[in-house]
N, C-alpha and C positions, 0 to 999 in steps of 0.2 A: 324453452325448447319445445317442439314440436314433435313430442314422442311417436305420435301415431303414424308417423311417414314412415311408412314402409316401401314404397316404391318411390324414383328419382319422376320431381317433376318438373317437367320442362318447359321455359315460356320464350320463345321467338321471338326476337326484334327486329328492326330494318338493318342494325351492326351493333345488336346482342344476343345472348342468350344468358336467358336465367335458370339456374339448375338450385333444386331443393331438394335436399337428401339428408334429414337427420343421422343418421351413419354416419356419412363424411364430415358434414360441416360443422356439426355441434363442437367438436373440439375435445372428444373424448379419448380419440385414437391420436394423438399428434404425430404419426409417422405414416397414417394410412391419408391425412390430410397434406402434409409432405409429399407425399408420393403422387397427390395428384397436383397441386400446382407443379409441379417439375414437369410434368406430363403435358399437361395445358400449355404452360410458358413456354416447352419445346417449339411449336407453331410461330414460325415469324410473321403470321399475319395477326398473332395478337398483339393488340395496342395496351390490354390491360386485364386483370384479375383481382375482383376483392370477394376475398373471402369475409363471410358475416354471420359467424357462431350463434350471435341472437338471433338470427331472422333463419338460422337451419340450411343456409343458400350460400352460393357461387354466384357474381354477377361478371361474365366472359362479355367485354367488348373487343373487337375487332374490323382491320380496314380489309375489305377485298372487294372487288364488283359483282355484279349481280350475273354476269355470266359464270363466274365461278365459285359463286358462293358457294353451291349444293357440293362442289369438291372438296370444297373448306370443311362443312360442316361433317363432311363422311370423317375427312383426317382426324379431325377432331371427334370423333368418333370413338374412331380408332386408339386414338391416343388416349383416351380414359379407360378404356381396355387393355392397355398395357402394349400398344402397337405402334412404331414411328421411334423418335431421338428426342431423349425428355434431358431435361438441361442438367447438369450436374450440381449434386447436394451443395456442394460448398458456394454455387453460384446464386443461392436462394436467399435474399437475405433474412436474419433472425426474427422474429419476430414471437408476440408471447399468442399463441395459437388458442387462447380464452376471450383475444379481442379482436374485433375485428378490424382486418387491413386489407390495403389494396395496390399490387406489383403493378410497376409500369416496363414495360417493354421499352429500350430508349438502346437499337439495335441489338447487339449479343448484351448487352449489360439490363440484367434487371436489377427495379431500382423499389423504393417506395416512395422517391419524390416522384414527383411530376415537373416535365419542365414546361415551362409556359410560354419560353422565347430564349434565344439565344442568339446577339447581333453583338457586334465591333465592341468583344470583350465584355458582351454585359450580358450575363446568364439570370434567368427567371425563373424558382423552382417556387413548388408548391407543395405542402405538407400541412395535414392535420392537427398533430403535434403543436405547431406552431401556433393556434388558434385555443387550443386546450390548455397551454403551459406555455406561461412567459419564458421558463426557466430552460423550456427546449428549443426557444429560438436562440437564446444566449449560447446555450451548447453548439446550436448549429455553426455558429458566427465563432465560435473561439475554435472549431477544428478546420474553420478554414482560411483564420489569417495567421493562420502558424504556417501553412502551406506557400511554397516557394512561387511565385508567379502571382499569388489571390496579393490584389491594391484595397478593398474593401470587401466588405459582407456586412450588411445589415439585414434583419429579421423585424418583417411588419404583422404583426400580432392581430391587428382588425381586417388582414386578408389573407393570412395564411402563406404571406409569398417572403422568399429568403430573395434578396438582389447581390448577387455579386461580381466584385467589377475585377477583373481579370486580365490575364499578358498572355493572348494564342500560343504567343512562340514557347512557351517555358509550360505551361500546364494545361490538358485538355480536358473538356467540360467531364468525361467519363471518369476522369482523377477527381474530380473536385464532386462527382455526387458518391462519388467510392468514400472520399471523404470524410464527408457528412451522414451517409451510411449509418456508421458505427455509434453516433450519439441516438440515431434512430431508432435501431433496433436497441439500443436500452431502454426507450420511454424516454427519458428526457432525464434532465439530469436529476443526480437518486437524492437529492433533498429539495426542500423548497424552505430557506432561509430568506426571512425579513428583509429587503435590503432598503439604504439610503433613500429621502426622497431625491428626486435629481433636481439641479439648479433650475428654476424655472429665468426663459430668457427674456418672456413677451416684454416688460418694461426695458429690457435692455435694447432689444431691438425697435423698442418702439424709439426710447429718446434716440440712439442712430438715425433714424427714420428723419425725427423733426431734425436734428442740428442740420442733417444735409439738405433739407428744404430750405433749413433759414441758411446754410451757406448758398446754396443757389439758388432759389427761387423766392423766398420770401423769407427777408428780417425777420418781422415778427414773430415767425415760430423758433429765431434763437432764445429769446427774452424764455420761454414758456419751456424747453428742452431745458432748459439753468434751472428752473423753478422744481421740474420733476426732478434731475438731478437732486438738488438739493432737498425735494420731499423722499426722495427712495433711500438717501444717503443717509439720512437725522439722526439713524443710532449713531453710526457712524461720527459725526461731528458733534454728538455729545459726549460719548466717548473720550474723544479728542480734546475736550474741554475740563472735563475729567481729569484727564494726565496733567494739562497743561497746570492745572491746581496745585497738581503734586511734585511739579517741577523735571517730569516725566515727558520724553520724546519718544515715543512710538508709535506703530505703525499707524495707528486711528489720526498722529500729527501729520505722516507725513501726507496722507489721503487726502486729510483735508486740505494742505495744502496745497495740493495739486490741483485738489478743488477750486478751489480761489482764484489760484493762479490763474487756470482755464476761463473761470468767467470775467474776472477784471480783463485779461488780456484779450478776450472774446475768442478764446479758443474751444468755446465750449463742443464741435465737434470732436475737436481731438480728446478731452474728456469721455464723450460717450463713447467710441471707441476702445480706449483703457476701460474702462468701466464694462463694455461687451466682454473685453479680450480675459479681463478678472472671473469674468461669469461663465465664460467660455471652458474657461481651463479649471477652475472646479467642477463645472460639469463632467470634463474629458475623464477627469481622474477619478471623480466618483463611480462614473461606469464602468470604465478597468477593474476599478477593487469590487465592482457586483461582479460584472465578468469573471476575474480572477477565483471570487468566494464559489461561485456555480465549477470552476474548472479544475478546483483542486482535487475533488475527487476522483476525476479522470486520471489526475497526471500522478497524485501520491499513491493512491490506489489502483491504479491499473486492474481491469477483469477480461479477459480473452471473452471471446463471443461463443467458443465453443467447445464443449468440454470431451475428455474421453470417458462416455458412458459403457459401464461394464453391465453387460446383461447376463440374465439369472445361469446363461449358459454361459460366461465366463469370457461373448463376444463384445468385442470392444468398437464402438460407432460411435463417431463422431457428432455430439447432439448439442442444440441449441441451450447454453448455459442456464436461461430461464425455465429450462423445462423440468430442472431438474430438481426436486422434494427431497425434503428428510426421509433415510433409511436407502436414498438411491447410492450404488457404488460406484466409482470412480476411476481413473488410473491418471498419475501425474509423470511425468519424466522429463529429465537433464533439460531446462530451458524456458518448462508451463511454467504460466501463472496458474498457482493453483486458485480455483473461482470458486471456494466455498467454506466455509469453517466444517471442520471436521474431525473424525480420529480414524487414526493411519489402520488398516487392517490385515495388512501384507505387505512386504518389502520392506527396503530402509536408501532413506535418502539423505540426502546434504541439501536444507533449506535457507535461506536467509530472509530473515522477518523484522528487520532492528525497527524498521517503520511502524511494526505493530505489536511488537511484543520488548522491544527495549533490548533484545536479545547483542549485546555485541560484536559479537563474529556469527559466521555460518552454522547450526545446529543441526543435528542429526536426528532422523526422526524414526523413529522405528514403531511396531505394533501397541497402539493403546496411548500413542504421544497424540497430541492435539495439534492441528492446522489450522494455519487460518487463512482467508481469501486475500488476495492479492498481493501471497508471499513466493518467493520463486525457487523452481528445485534449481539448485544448485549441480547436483550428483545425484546417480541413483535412480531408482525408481519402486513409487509407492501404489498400494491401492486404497483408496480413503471412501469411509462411511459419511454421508452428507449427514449434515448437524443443523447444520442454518444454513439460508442463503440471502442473495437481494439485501434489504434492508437489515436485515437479523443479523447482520455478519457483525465482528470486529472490524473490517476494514470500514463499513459502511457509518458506525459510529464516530470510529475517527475521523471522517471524511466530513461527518457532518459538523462534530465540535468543532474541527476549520474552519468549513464554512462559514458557522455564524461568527468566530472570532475573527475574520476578515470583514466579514459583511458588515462588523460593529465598529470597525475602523473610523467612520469617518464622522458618528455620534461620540467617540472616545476625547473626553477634554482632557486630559492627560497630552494626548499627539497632537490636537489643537493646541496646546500650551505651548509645546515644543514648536511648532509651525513658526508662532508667533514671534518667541523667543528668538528663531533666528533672523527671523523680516527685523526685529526690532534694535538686534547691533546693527545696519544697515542703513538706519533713518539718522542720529547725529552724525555722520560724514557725508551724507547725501542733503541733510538740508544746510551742511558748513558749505558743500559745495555751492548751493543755491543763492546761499545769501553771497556769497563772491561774484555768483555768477549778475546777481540784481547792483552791485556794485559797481562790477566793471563793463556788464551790457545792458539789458533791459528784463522785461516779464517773459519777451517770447525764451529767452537766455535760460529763465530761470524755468519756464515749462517746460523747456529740453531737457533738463537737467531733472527734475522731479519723476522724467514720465521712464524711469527708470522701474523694473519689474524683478523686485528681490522678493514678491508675495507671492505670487503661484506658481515659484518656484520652489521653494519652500515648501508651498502647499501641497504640490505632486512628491516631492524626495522623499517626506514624511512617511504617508501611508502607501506607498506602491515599494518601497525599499523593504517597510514590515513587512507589507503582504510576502514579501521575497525571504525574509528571515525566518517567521514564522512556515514555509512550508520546510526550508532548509532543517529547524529543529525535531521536526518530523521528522525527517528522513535519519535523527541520530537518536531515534529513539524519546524525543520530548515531545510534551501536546500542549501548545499555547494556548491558554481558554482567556486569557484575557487580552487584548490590544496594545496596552503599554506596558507587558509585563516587562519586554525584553528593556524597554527604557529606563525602570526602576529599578532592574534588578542592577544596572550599572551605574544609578548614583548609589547603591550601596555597597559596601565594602566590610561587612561585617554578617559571615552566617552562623546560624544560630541554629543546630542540629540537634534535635530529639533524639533522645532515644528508643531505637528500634528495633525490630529482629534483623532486619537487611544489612544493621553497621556491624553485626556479629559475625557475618559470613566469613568463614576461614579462607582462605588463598589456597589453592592446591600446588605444590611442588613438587618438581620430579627427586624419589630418594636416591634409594637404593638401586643400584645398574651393577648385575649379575652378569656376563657375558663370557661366553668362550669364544669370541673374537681378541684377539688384543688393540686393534685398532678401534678402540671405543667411542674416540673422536668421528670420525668415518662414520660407525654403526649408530652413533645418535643421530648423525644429519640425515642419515634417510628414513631413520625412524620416523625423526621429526616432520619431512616431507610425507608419508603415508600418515602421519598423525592428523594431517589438515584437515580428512576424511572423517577422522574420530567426533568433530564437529560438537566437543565437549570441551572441561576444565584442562584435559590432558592436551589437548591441543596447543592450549595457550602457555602450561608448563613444558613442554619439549621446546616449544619455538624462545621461550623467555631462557631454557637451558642452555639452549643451542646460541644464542645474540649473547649470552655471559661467557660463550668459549671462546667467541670471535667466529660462529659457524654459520656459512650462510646456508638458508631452506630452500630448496625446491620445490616446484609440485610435481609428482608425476603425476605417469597414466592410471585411472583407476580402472579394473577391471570386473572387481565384487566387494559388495556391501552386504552386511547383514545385519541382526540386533546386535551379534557379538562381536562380528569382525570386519576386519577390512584389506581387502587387498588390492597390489597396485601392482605395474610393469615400473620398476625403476633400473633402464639401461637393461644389460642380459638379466636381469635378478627379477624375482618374482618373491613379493616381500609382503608376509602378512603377518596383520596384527592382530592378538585374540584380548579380547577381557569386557567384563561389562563395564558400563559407566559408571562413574563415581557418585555415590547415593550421600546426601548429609554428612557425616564424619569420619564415616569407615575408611579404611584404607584402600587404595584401590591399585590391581595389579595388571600387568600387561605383558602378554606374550609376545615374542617376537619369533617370527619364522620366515627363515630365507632358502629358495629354492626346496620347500619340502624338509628343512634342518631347523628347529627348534633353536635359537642361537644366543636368546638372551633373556632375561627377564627383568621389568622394570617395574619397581614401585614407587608409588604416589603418596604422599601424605600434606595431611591440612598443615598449613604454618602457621606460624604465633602471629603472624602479621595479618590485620583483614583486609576482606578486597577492598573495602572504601579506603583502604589509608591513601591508594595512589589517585585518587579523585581530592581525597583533600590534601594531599600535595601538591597536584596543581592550581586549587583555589587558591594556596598559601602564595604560591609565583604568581599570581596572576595578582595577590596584591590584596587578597583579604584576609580578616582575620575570621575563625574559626572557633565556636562553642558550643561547647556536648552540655546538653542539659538531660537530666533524670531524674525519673521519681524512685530510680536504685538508692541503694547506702553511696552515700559518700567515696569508698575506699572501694568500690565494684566501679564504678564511676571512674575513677582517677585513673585505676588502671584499663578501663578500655579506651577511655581518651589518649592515655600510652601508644595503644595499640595501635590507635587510630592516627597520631601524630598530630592530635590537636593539642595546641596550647593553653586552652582555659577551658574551666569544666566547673560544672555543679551537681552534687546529688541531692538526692533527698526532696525532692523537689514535687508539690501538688501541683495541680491546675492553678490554682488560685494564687500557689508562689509564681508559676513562669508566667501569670497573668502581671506579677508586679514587677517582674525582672525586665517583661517587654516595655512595661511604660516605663520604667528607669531609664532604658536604653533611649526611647524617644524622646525624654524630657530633657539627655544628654545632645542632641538633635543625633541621636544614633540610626541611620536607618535598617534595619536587619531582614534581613531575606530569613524566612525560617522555613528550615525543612523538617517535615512531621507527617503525621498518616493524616490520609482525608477525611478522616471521621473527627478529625482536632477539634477541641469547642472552639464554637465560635468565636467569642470573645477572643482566646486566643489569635485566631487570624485578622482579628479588626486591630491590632496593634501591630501586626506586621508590617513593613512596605509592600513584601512580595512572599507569597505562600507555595511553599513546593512540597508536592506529595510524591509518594511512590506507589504506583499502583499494581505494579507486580503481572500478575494474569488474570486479574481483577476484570470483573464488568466493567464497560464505560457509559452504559446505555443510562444509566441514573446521573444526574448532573451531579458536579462533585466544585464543591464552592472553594475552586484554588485559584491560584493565576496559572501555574505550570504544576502537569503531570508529567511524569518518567514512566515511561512505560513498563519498566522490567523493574530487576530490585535489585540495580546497580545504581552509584551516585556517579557513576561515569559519567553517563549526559549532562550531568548538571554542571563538572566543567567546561563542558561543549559551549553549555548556554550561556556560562559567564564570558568563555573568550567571542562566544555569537554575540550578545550584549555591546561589548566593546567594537566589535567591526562595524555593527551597524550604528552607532553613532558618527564613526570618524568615517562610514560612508556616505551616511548622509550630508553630512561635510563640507566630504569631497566632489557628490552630484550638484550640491547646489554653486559650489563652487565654476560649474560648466557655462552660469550664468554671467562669468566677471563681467568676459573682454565684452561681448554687445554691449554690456549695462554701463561697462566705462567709457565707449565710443560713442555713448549718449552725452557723456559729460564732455570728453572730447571736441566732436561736432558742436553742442551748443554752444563752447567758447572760441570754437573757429568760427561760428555765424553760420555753420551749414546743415542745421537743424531745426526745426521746430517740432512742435505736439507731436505731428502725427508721422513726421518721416523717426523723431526717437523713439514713438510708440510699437512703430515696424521693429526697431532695432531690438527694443524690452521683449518682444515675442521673440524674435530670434533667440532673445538671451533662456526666453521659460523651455521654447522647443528645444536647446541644446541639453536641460536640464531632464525634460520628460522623455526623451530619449535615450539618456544615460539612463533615468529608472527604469524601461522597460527592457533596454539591455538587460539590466540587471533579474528582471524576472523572468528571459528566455535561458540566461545562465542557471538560474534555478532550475528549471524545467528540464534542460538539457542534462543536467549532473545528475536529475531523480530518476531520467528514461535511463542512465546507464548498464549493463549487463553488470548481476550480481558476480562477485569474483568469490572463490576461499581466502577468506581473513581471520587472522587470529590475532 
């Protein structure tokens, strides 16, 4: 920086002007640099403004003629003076005011693209970002084929330029850089995870290239398209040779045969085609799951752009989210995302965080409770002390463990195994059909039949269905760190529970009900209904007291929240409740007051039963068995397995016993999920199939060697994950299932004589697109159910 400018100096151009003003531009004052792009951008003859914190400078371009330029440059004058119609805050877009950037004027909308063209649906913008971070043109591209009207978007990294191709009638270029805006002013998207290499095509397209020269124009380059074929294929048909040793038909048999077939019959175009179309569609689906791993952040995460900053006077301004440091105040209310980790300092709200804290229902927050970013108020309104933000958050760590456990999708031989497995029932009734088909017609019969596509579709169901599961278990409070966890955790049917603090946790029930009403029935339902607010254990005791009467809940109106109480409009009454929250084991009490009358008083108490028992009674329905293991006595042991409603248990137990318990169980071929803390030795979790922690309010910033975290320190989620586990097998299924009818009207066609290679080859893509279609359905329904407004649940 360039301390010594003390005066603004000014450099003229034929359609610029360059202004240098340490004061302004360094980026010291970010509301006094604010206030002048707003100022400047007022000017509809500006074409552009980059601000350039390191150079201490403004570079103002602009179109006008030279007759009226000298009136230009007075306005503009004027206007840094504080004189003329300076564009409104919200219309400015975000940006982090320590780097430098540059608004484009593109009519009333400014922007920080640039557009470069715009013709018969095809827009050309231009961004810096995209040339800095591969990871911000991916961003750019996934917020604008979600968008109704956008046919494509792709982002060129060696020019800086996004191209996307568009429907006039349904969305206008000003929607679609509004758009892309948004990933903008983040920087790009908030991690940079390793991803896949992508399928490389050149050898594919080259042999396409030869077969259709030797089909039309020269033989001899079919002979030499066969030869590459079969030098690119080699693993492949030793493989194949392999099985056939072992008395084994799969997928490497049927390839090759298809192979064969092609060149004996000389159909080696239509070969090279299949063989494109195979390369083709692992490439499509690799980039989706990089796409997808860069996107989840956005969509499980969610962070508004701009926060409510409270100033030292207690005034509340609407300020760009990155501006804001630890020690800065806050204000959230009924609907923010709130955009930062922090603790509450005033007020009391109703938040829901189950994505980042494990929390079950809606939680209430009051002075001294902890928040975190991209949790939503509910109810209420808080004022919160910034703690961390950007990167530092909880949300941001979350977002990132996704990340990479998506992005690792598609090096996962666990999900490759399963791919394979299903292409591989698919190959003896597909080469019975063949050999019927060589029986009753000929080779071109039997290429029809072969060129049948049960592999990449398989290959797409696979990893784009987890990617779908894995955000889903987010959203109830679980963290996938591993890719096939949810696969394993459903060939096992046996878990294997540690003991912990978390399985001790008491249940809270409603007692005691004092009341000078006599209609008790009545005075609990509306309890119950203003209890929703209480955003605690009482909540979920009033609602579970109220479904044991046969009584259904309401919500009303809320009207005031506090630490201690809550009050609500229900119908003419005006209904509140006083008590604090229930702390550990104490008992805890609750006042009731209606219209100004004092009318009841209820008490709370811990029951004999823990909150895990109702998580491992649904493991128990869902089909597995269940074992409390401890290094307590024996007889402490048996009775909180009681408690817990597990059926077998051991005490007494070292490291080095449940070390021999686990391999007992695998030599049994037992596979056991075990749930334990994440500091378990090691050894222990190498004998597990699948390793589930609990991590409570724990850090996640240290890598934590599980397959599945819980967020919170309920074992709730974890029947979630079991019955998640089971869906997404019988969905993947069911998508690849989408593939039949094409793939059977290959076998069809070939025995009516009205197919060959390449018109059944058409038909086997029709069969993958019906498949990869179903899966991305599947991941806009993800996406759709995480964007939904938080509601009160208990």
């Amino acid at each position: 920086m360039n301390g010594s400018v003390l005066k603004p100096k000014i450099s003229l151009g034929a359609d610029s002007i360059r202004i240098e003003d340490g004061r302004i531009f360094a980026g010291t004052d970010p509301q006094l640099l604010r206030c002048f792009a707003r100022r400047v951008l007022g000017l509809a003859e500006l074409r552009s403004l980059a601000l350039l914190p390191g150079e201490d400078a403004a570079l103002i371009r602009f179109e006008v003629d030279a007759a009226h330029k000298k009136a230009f440059l007075a306005r503009l004058s004027a206007a840094v003076g504080g004189q003329g119609q300076a564009i409104a805050d919200s219309a400015l877009p975000a940006w982090r005011v320590s780097e430098a950037v540059t608004f484009h004027r593109h009519g009333d909308l400014i922007s920080t693209w640039e557009i470069l063209g715009d013709s018969r649906g095809k827009l050309q913008l231009r961004h810096p970002g995209i040339l800095q971070d591969p990871a911000f043109g991916l961003a750019a591209e996934q917020a604008l084929r979600g968008l109704p009207g956008v046919k494509d978007a792709s982002a060129i990294r060696s020019s800086g330029k996004l191209w996307v191709s568009y429907d006039g009638r349904v969305v206008t270029p000003a929607a679609l850089l509004r758009a892309v805006e948004r990933p903008a002013a983040h920087g790009s998207a908030p991690m940079a995870v390793a991803q896949a290499k992508p399928v490389d095509l050149t050898v594919a397209n080259a042999s396409v290239g030869l077969a259709t020269v030797g089909e039309l124009v020269l033989p001899l380059a079919t002979p030499v398209c066969a030869g590459l074929l079969v030098v690119t294929n080699f693993g492949m048909l030793r493989e194949a040779g392999q099985q056939l040793r072992r008395g084994k038909f799969g997928t490497p048999v049927w390839t090759t045969a298809l192979l064969a077939c092609s060149i004996v019959s000389g159909q080696v175009l239509a070969y090279a085609l299949t063989d494109w179309s195979f390369r083709y569609w692992s490439r499509r689906w690799r980039k989706d799951v990089a796409t997808h791993s860069q996107a989840l952040a956005r969509e499980t995460v969610p962070a508004p752009e701009q926060a409510r900053f409270l100033s030292a006077e207690g005034i509340e301004v609407m300020t760009p989210v990155e501006q804001l440091t630890p020690g800065h105040a806050i204000g959230a209310a009924e609907g923010d995302l709130i955009p930062v980790d922090g603790r509450v300092i005033e007020g009391s709200a109703l938040v829901h965080e189950t994505h980042l804290s494990g929390a079950a229902t809606s939680v209430r927050k009051i002075p001294g409770d902890a928040v975190y970013a991209g949790s939503t108020v509910v109810a209420g309104r808080v004022q919160i002390e910034v703690e961390r933000t950007g990167q530092e958050t909880r949300a941001a760590q979350i977002a990132q463990s996704m990340a990479r456990t998506v992005a690792a999708i598609p090096a996962d031989p666990a999900l490759n195994q399963r791919s394979i497995a299903l292409v591989d029932r698919t190959v003896p009734p597909t080469l019975a059909a063949a050999g019927v088909g060589l029986v009753v017609g000929d080779l071109f019969t039997v290429g029809a039949i072969l060129h049948q596509d049960w592999l990449s579709g398989a290959e797409l169901a696979v990893p784009l269905e987890t990617s779908r599961d894995i955000k889903l278990a987010a959203g109830r409070g679980a963290l996938i760190l591993n890719p096939s966890a949810l696969q394993r955790f459903h060939e096992s049917k046996f878990v294997v529970l540690e003991d912990q603090p978390a399985l001790r946790l008491r249940a809270l029930d409603l007692g005691a009900m004092r009341s000078r009403i006599p209609e008790t029935d009545a005075l609990l339902q509306h309890v119950a209904g203003a209890g929703l607010y209480l955003g605690d254990e009482r909540s979920a005791a009033l609602a579970r007291a109220c479904a044991e009467r046969g009584l259904v809940v309401r919500q009303p109106e809320l009207q005031a929240m506090d630490a201690d109480s809550v009050t609500v409009r229900d119908g003419k009454h005006r209904i509140v409740l006083r008590g604090a929250k229930p702390v550990g084991d104490t008992t805890a009490h609750l006042e009731v007051e209606i219209d100004g009358t004092v009318v009841a008083e209820l008490e709370f108490r811990r029951a004999a039963r823990m909150q895990a028992a109702e998580a491992v009674a649904r493991l128990r329905r869902l089909g597995f068995q269940v074992f409390l293991v401890s290094d307590q006595p024996e007889a402490e042991t048996a009775a909180l397995a009681q408690q817990l409603g597990v059926e077998l248990h051991s005490g007494d137990l070292s490291v080095e016993r449940k070390i021999l318990f686990l391999e007992g169980l695998r030599r049994r071929d037992v596979r056991p999920v075990w749930i334990g803390n994440s500091r378990t030795s090691p050894a222990l979790r190498e004998h597990a199939h699948v390793t589930v922690a609990l991590a409570g309010g724990a850090d996640l910033a240290d890598d934590v060697a599980v397959d599945i975290v819980l967020l919170g320190e309920s074992l709730e989620p974890l029947a979630d994950i079991a019955a998640l586990s089971a869906e997404n097998r019988e969905r993947i299924v069911k998508t690849c299932r989408t593939a039949m009818i094409p793939n059977l009207l290959c076998i069809v066609g070939a025995f009516a004589g009205l197919l060959n290679g390449i018109t059944a080859g058409i038909l086997a893509n029709i069969a993958v697109y019906n498949v990869y279609r179903s899966a991305k359905a599947s991941l806009r329904s993800s996406a759709a159910s995480r964007t939904q407004p938080a509601r009160l649940t208990v």
